[in-house]
Rosetta silent file (secondary structure, phi, psi, omega in degrees, C-alpha in Angstrom):
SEQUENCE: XXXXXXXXXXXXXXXXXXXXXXXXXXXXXXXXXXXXXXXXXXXXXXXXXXXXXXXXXXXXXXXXXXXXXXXXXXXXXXXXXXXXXXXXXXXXXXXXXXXXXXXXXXXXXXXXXXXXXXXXXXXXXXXXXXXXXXXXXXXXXXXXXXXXXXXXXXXXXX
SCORE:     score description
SCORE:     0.000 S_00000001
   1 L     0.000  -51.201  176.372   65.969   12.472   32.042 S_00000001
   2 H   -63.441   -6.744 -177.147   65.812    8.843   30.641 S_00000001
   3 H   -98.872  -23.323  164.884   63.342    7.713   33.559 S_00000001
   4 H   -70.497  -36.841  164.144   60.650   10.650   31.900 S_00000001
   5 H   -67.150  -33.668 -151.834   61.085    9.216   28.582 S_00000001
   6 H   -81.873  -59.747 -162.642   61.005    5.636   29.672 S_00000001
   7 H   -56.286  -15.534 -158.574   58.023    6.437   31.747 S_00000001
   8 H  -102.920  -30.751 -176.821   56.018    8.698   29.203 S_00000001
   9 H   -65.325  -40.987  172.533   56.612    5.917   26.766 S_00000001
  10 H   -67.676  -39.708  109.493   54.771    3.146   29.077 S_00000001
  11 H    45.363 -105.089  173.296   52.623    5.667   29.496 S_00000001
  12 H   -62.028  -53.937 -167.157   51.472    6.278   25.570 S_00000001
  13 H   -50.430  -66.740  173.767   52.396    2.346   25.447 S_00000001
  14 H   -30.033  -91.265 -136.920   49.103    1.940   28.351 S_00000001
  15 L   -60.793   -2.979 -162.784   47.020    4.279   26.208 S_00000001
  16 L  -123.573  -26.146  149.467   47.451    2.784   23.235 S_00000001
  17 L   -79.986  -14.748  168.631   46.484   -0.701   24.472 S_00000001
  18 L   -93.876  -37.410  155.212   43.440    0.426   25.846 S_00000001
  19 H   -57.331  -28.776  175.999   42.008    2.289   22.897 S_00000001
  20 H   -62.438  -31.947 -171.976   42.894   -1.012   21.200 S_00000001
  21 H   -81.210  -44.210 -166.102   40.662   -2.731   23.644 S_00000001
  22 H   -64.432  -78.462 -171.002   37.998    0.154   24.234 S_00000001
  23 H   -53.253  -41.588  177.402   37.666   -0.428   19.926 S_00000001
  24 H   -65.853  -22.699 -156.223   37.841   -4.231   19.850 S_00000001
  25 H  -104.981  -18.941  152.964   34.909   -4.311   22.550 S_00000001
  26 H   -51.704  -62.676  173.528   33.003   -1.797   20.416 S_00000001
  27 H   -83.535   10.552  162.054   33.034   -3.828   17.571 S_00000001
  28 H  -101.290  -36.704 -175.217   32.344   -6.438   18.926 S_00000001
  29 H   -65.745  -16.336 -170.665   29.323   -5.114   20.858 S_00000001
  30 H   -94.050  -29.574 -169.770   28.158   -3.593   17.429 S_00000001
  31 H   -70.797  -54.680  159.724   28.818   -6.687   15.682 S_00000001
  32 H   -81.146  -13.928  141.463   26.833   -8.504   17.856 S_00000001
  33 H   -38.425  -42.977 -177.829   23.596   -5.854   18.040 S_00000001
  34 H   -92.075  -33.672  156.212   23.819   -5.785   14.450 S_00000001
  35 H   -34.222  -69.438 -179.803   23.836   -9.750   14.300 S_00000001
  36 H   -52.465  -63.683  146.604   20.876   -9.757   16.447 S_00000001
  37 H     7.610  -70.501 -163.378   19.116   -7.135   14.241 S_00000001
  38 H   -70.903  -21.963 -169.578   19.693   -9.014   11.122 S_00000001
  39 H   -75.242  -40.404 -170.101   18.870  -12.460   12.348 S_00000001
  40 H   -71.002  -41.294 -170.442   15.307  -11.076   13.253 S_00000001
  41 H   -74.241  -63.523 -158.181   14.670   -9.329    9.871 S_00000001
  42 H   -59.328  -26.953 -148.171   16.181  -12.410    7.580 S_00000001
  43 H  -109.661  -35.194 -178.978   13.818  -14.740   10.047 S_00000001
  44 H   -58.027  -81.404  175.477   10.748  -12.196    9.788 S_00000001
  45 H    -5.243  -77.954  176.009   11.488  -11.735    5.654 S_00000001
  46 H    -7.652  -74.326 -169.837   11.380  -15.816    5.344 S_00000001
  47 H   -61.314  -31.858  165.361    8.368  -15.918    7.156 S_00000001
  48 H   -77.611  -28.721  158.498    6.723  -12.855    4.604 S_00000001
  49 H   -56.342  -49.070 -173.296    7.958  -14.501    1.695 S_00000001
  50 H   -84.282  -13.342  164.396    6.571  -17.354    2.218 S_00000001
  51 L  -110.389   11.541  158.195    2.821  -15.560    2.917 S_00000001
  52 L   -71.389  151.105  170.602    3.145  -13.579    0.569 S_00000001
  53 L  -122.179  170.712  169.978    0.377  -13.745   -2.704 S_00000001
  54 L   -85.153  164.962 -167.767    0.290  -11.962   -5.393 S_00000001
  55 L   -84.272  172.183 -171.155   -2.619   -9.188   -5.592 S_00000001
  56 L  -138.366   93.615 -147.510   -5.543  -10.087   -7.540 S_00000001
  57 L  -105.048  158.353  174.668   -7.028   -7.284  -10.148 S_00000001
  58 E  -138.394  118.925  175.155  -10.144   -7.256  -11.807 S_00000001
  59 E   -81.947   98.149  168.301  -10.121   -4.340  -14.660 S_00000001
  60 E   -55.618  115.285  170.043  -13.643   -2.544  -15.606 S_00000001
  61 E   -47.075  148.919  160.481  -13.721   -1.248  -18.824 S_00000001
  62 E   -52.768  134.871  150.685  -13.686    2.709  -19.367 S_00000001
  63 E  -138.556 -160.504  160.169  -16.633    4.539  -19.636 S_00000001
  64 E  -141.753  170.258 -148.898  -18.289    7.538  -19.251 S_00000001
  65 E  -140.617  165.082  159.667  -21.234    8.939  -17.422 S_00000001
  66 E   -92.728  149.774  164.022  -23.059   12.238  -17.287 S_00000001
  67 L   -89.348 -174.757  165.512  -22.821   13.947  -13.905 S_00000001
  68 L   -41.003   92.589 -157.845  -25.272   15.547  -11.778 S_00000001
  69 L   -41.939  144.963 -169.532  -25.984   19.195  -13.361 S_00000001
  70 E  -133.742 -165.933 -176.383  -23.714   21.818  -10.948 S_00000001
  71 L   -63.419  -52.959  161.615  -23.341   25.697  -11.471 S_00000001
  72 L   -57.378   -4.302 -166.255  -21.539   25.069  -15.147 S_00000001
  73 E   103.946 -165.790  155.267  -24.123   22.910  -16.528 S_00000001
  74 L   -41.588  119.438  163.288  -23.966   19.550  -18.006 S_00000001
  75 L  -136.079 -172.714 -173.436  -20.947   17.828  -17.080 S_00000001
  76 E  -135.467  174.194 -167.443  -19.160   14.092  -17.904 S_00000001
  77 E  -146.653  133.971 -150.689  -16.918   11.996  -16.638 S_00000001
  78 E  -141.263  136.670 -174.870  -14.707    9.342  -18.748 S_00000001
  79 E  -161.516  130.071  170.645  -13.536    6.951  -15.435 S_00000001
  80 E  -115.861  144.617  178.245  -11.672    3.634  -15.825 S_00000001
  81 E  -168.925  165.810 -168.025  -10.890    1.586  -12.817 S_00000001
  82 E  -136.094   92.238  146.179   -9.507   -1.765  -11.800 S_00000001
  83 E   -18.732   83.508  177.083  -10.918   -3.602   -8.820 S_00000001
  84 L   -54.614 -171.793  132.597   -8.116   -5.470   -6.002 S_00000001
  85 L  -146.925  171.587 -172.188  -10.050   -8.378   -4.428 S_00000001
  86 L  -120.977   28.838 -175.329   -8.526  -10.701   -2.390 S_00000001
  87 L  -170.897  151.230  173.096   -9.677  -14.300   -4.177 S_00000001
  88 L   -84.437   -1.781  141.430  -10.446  -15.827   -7.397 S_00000001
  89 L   -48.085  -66.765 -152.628  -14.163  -16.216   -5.983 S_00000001
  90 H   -82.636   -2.591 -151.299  -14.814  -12.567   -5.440 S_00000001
  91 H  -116.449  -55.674 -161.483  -12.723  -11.695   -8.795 S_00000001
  92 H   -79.789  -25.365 -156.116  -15.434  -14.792  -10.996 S_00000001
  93 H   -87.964  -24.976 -176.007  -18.809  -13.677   -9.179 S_00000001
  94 H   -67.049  -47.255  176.036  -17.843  -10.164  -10.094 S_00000001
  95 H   -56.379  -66.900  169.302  -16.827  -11.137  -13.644 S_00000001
  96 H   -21.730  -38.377  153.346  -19.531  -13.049  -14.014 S_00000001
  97 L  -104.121   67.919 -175.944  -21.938   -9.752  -13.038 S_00000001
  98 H  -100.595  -36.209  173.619  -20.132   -7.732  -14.629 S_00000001
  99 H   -93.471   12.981  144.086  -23.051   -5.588  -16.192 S_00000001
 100 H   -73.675  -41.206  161.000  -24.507   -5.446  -12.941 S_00000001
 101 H   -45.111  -65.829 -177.947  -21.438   -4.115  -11.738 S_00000001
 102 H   -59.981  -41.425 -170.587  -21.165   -1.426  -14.281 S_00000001
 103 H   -52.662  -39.789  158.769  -24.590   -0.644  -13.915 S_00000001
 104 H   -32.569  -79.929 -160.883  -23.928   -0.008  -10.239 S_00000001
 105 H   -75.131  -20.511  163.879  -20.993    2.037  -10.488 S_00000001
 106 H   -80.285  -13.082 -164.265  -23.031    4.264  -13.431 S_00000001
 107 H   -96.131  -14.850  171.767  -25.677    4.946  -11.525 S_00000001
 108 H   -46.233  -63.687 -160.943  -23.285    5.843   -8.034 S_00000001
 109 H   -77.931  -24.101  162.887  -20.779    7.948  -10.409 S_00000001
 110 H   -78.491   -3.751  153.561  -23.949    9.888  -12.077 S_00000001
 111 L   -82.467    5.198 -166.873  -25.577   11.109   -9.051 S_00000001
 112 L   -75.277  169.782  143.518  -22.209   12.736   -8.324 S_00000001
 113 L  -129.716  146.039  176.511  -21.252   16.473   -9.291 S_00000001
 114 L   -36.815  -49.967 -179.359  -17.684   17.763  -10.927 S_00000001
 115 H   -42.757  -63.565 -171.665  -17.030   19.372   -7.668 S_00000001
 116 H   -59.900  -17.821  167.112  -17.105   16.263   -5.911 S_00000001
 117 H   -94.893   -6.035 -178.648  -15.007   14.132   -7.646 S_00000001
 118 H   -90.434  -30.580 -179.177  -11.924   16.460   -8.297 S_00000001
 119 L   -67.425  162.002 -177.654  -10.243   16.892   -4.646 S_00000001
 120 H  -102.994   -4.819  156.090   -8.534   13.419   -3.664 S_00000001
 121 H   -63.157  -56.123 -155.613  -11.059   13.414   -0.361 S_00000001
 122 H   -43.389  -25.639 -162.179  -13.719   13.082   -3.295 S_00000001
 123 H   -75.106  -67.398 -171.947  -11.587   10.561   -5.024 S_00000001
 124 H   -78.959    4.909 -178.123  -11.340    8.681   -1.790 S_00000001
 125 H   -94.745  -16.953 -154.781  -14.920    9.015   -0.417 S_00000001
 126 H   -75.217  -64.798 -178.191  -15.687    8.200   -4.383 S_00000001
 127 H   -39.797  -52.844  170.263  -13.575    4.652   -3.369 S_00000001
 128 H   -68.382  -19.337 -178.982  -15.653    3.290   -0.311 S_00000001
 129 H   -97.691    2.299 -176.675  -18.781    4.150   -2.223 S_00000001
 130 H   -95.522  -24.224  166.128  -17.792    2.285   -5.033 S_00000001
 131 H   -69.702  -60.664 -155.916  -17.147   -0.819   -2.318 S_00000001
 132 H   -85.654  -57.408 -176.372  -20.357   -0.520   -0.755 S_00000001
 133 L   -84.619   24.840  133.755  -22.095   -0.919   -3.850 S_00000001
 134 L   -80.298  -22.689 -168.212  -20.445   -3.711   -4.811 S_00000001
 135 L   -90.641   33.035  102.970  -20.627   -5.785   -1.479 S_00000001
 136 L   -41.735   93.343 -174.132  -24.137   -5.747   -2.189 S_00000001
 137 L   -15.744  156.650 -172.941  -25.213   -9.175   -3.107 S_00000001
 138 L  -113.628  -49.640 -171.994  -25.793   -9.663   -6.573 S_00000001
 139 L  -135.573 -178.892 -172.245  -27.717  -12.735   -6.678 S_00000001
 140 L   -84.953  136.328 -170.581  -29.313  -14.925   -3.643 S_00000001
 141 L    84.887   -6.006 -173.534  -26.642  -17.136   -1.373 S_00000001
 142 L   -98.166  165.669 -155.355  -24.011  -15.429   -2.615 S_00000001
 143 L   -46.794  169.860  144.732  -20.674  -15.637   -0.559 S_00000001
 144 L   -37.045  131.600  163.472  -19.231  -12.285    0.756 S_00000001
 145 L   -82.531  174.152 -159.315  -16.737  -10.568   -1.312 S_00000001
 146 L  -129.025   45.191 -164.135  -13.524   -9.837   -0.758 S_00000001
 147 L   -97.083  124.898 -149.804  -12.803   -6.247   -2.251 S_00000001
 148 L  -103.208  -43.372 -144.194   -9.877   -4.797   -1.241 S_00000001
 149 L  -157.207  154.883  160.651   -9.166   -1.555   -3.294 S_00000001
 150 L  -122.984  122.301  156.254  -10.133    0.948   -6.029 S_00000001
 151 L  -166.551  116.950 -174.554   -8.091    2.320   -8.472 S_00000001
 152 L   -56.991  141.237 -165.706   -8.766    4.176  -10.727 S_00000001
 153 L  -119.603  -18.179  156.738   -6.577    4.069  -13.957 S_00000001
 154 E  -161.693  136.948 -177.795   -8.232    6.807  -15.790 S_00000001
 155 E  -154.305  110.547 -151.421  -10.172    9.656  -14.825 S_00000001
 156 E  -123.082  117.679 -168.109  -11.216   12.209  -16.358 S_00000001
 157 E  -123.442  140.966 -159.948  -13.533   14.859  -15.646 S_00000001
 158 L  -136.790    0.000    0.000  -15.356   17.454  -18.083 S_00000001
């Protein structure tokens, strides 16, 4: 009888050193995997930090526009928006034209109809047409612009 306990004890005694091992060699394999992991993201992050800028807005005053006539009649549109660019060039020659700019973007948002502007395709088909008539030179020589975004900050349609 004492050589089945002694033996069932060495036994449990094995099994019990090997889960011990089987777990240290886990956590160490996890330790290092997660080491590697982290080394890459803290070394990317650095590297994004340091190229990151800040964005660069140019705000349009609100106005409002008549649309196109539709099925309902007259209708208007009260539309605020803020311009990204991606330089303090394209952000002065814009300022600079600025009621060329608006004029632009009134005569784009009044050929429009209510329909077309309320769905968030319209909104975003609205966005590229408001880019292409701005990267249309303003005056002769000047550089390309650099317009990144539209977004509108109030929009209202009636």
């Amino acid at each position: 009888m004492a050589d089945t306990s002694t033996g069932s004890k060495k036994l449990l005694w094995v099994m019990i050193i090997l889960v011990l091992l089987s777990s240290a060699g886990a956590a160490a394999a996890i330790y290092m995997v997660m080491n590697q992991n982290g080394a890459g993201e803290s070394g990317g992050s650095s590297q994004q930090m340091v190229e990151h800028q800040s964005p660069i807005f140019l705000r349009i005053e609100p106005f409002t526009v008549n649309l196109a006539d539709d099925s309902h009649g007259s209708r208007l549109l009260y539309a605020g928006l803020t311009l990204r660019v991606g330089n303090e060039e394209t952000k002065g020659i814009l300022e600079e034209h600025m009621p060329q700019v608006r004029s632009r973007l009134l005569m784009l948002f009044s050929g429009k109809q209510a329909r077309e502007l309320t769905s968030p395709e319209g909104k975003q088909l609205l966005t590229q047409e408001v880019i292409s008539s701005l990267d249309t030179p303003m005056t002769e020589n000047q550089p390309e612009l650099d317009l990144r975004d539209v977004l509108f900050t109030e929009f209202i349609v009636q």
